[in-house]
C-alpha positions in Angstrom: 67.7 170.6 163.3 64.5 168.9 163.9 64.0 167.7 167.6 64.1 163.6 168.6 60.4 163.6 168.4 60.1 164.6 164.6 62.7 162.5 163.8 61.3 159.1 164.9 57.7 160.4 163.2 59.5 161.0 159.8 61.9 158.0 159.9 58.5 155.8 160.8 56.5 157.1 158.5 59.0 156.8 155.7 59.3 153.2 156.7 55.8 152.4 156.1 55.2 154.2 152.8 58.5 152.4 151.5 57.0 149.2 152.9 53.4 150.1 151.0 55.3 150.9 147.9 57.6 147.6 147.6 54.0 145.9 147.8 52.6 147.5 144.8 56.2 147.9 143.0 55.6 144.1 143.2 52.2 144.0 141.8 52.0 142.4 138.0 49.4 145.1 138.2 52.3 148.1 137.9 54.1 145.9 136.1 51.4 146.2 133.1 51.5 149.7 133.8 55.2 150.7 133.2 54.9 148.2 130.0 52.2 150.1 128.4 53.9 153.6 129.7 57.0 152.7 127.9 54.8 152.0 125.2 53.3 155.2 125.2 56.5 157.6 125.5 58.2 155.5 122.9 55.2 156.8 120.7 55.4 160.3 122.3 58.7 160.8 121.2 58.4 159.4 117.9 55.7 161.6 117.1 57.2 164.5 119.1 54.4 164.9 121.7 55.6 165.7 125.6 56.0 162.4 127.3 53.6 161.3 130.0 54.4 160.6 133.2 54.0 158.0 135.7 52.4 160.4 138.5 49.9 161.8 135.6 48.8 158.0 135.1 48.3 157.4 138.8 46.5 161.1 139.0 48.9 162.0 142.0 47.5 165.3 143.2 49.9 168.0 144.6 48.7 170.3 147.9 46.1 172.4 145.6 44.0 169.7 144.5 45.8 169.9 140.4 47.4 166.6 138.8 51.0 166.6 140.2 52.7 166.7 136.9 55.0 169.6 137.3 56.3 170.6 133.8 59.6 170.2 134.6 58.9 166.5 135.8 60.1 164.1 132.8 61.0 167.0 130.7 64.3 166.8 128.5 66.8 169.8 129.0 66.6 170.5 125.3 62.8 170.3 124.6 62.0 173.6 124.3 64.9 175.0 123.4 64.8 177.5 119.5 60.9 177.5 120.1 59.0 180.4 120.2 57.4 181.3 123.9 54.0 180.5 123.0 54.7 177.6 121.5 56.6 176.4 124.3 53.7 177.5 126.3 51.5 175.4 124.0 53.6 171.9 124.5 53.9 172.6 128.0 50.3 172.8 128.7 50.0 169.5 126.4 52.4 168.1 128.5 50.4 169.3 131.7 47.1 167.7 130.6 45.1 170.7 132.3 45.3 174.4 132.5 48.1 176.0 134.5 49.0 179.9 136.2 51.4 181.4 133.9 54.3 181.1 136.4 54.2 177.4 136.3 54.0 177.7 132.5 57.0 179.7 132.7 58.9 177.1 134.8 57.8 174.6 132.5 59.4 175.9 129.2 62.9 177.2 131.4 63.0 173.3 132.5 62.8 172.4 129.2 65.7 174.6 128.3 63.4 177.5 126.3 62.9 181.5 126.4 60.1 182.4 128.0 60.9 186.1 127.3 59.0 188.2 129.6 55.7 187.0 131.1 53.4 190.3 130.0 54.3 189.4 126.3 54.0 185.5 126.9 50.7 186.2 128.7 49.7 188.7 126.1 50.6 186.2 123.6 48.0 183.6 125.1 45.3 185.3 125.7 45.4 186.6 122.0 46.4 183.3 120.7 42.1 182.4 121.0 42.0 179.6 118.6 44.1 177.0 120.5 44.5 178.7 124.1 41.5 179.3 126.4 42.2 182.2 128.8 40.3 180.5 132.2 41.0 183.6 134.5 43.2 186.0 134.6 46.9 184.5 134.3 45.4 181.1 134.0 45.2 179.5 130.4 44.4 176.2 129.1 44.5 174.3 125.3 40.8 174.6 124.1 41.0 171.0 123.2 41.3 170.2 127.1 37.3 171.7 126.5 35.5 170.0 123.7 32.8 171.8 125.4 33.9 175.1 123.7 33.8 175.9 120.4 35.6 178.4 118.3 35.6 179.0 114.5 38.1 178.4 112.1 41.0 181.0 112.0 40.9 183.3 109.2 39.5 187.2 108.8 36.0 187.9 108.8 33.6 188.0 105.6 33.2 191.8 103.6 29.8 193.0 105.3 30.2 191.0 108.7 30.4 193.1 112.1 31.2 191.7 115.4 28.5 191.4 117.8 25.8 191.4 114.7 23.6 188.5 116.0 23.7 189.3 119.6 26.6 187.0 120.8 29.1 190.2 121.5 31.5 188.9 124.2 30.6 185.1 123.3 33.6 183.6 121.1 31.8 180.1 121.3 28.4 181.5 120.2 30.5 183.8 117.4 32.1 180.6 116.5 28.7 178.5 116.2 27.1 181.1 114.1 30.3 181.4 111.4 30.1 177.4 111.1 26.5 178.3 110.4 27.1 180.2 107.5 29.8 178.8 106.3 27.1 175.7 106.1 24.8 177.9 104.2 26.9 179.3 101.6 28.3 175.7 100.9 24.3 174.7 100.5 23.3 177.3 97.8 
């Protein structure tokens, strides 16, 4: 049991944020806020996006720096459930807003009531899946379109005649991807 000391700290402390918070709960400010939220996951649900939460809106920061919108924070029991890991994994990072370690992708689909199977295959599964997932460093993935930045060609397989690596960008998906939209361009111009 915590001695006197830390007691009276905690209890005083508590009182003051409680104090700071019945001020803002009773700004019209917050008020417009929860309005437009409820606004917002009404059309998240309709459309059968992951709802946003309050913390992401406010851009609460856990210990490490990263938005603190756990996965499991505002996620139904059921919303993963019958899906496929990956794309589990896929809302789950939509539902992030940012890029996550693949343990806190797995905790997000289990919250959510899904399979995450195990986390070489789901990992495996994201770092081949290069169209919509961008692999940041190892065991950390993120949706590509969290990084307009990047680009990536259209799925599909390769022309007859064209090698990997042919024009020097080997290793470069983005570069790969620029020169493909490239020709693409070309052969629709002739």
């Amino acid at each position: 049991m915590p001695d006197q000391n830390l007691q009276s700290a905690m209890k005083l402390i508590r009182e003051k944020a409680e104090s700071v918070a019945e001020s803002i709960i009773n700004d019209p400010r917050i008020t417009e806020v929860r309005k437009l939220l409820s606004s917002l996951n009404t059309l998240e649900e309709l459309s059968g996006e992951p709802m946003t939460t309050l913390a992401a809106i406010l851009q609460f920061r856990g210990e490490d720096g990263s938005l603190a919108s756990a996965p499991s924070a505002g996620t139904r029991p059921d919303e993963f459930y019958g899906l496929l890991p990956l794309e589990a994994a896929k809302r789950v990072l939509k539902k992030l807003g940012r890029s996550a370690p693949i343990a806190e992708i797995m905790e997000g689909i289990k919250a959510g009531g899904g399979d995450t199977g195990s986390q070489d295959s789901l990992q495996l599964s994201l770092a081949r899946s290069t169209m919509e997932i961008a692999k940041i460093q190892d065991g950390v993935f993120g949706l590509l379109e969290f990084y307009p930045h990047i680009k990536r060609g259209k799925p599909g397989r390769k022309k007859k005649g064209e090698t990997e690596g042919a024009n020097g960008s080997e290793g470069h998906p983005s570069l790969e991807a620029e020169e493909a939209s490239v020709d693409e361009g070309d052969e629709k111009d002739s």
